[in-house]
C-alpha positions as CSV (number, residue, x, y, z in Angstrom):
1,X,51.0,28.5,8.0
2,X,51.9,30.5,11.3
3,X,55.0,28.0,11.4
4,X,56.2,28.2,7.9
5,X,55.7,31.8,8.4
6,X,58.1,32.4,11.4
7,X,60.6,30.3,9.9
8,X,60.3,32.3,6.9
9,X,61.2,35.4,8.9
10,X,63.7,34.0,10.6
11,X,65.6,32.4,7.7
12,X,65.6,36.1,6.3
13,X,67.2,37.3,9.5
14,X,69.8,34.8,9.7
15,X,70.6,35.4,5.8
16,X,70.9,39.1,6.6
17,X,73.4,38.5,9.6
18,X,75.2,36.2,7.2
19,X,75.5,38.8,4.3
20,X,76.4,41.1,7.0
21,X,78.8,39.3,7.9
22,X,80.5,38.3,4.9
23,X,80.5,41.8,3.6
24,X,81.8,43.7,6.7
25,X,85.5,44.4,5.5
26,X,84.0,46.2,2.3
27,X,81.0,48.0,4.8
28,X,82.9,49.0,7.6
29,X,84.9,51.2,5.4
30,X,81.8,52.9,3.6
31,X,80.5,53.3,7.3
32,X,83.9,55.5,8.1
33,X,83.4,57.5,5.4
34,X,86.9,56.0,4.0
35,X,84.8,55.1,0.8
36,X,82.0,56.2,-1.3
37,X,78.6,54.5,-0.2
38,X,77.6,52.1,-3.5
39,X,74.0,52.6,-3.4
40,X,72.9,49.5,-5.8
41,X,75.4,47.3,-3.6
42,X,73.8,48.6,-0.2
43,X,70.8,48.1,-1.3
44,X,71.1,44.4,-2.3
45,X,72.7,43.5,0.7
46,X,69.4,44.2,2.7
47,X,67.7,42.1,0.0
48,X,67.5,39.1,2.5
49,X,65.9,41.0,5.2
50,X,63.2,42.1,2.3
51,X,62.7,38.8,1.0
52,X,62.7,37.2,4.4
53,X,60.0,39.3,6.4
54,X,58.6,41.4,4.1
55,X,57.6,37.7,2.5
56,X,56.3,36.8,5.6
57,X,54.3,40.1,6.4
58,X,52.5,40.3,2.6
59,X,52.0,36.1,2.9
60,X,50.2,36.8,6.4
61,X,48.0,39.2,5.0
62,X,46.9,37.5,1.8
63,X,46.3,34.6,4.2
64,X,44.2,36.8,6.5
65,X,42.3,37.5,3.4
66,X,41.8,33.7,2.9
67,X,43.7,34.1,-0.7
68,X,45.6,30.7,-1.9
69,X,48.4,32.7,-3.1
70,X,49.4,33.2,0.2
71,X,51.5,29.6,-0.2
72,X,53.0,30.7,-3.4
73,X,54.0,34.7,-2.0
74,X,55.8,32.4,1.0
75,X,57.2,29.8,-1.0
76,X,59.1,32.2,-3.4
77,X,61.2,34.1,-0.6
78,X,61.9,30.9,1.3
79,X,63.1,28.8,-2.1
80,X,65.2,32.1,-2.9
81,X,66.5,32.7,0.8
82,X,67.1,28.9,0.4
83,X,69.3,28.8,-2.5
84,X,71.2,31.5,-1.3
85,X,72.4,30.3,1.6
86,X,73.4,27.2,-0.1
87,X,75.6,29.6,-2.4
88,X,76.9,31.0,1.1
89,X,77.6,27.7,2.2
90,X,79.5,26.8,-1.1
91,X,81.3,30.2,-1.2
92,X,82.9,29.7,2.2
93,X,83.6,26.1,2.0
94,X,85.0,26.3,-1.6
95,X,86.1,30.4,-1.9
96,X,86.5,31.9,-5.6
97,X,90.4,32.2,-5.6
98,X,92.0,34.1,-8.7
């Protein structure tokens, strides 16, 4: 559990650098002050970071607790952080062009 744990964690760091990333040219702006701050937007983008070790944190606890739904709290994050960066992955290697 410790294991799945940190990797949960990290996968949500790593996610969150890679959103960061990919979003930069439309933050770095807002960050200026050359834009309005989209508060909805902002706030999914640190969605990753949530998922990731707030997942982790709330899993750890239910498992010091000796719950069982500590598995299924850890496994939901990780198959969402998951699927996202397999989106991420498709995005970049195959970009929506109009």
């Amino acid at each position: 559990m410790k294991h799945a744990l940190r990797f949960l964690a990290t996968l949500g760091i790593v996610a969150q650098a890679l959103a960061l990333l990919a979003t930069w040219g439309e933050i770095a702006p807002m960050l200026r002050g050359e834009r309005n701050i989209d508060v909805v937007g902002t706030a999914l983008l640190f969605l990753p970071l949530l998922l990731g070790v707030g997942g982790a944190a709330w899993a750890a606890r239910l498992h010091s607790h000796g719950s069982a739904w500590a598995w299924v709290v850890m496994g939901v994050p990780l198959v969402l952080l998951g699927l996202a960066l397999c989106l991420a992955v498709l995005f970049w290697l195959e970009p929506i062009r109009h």
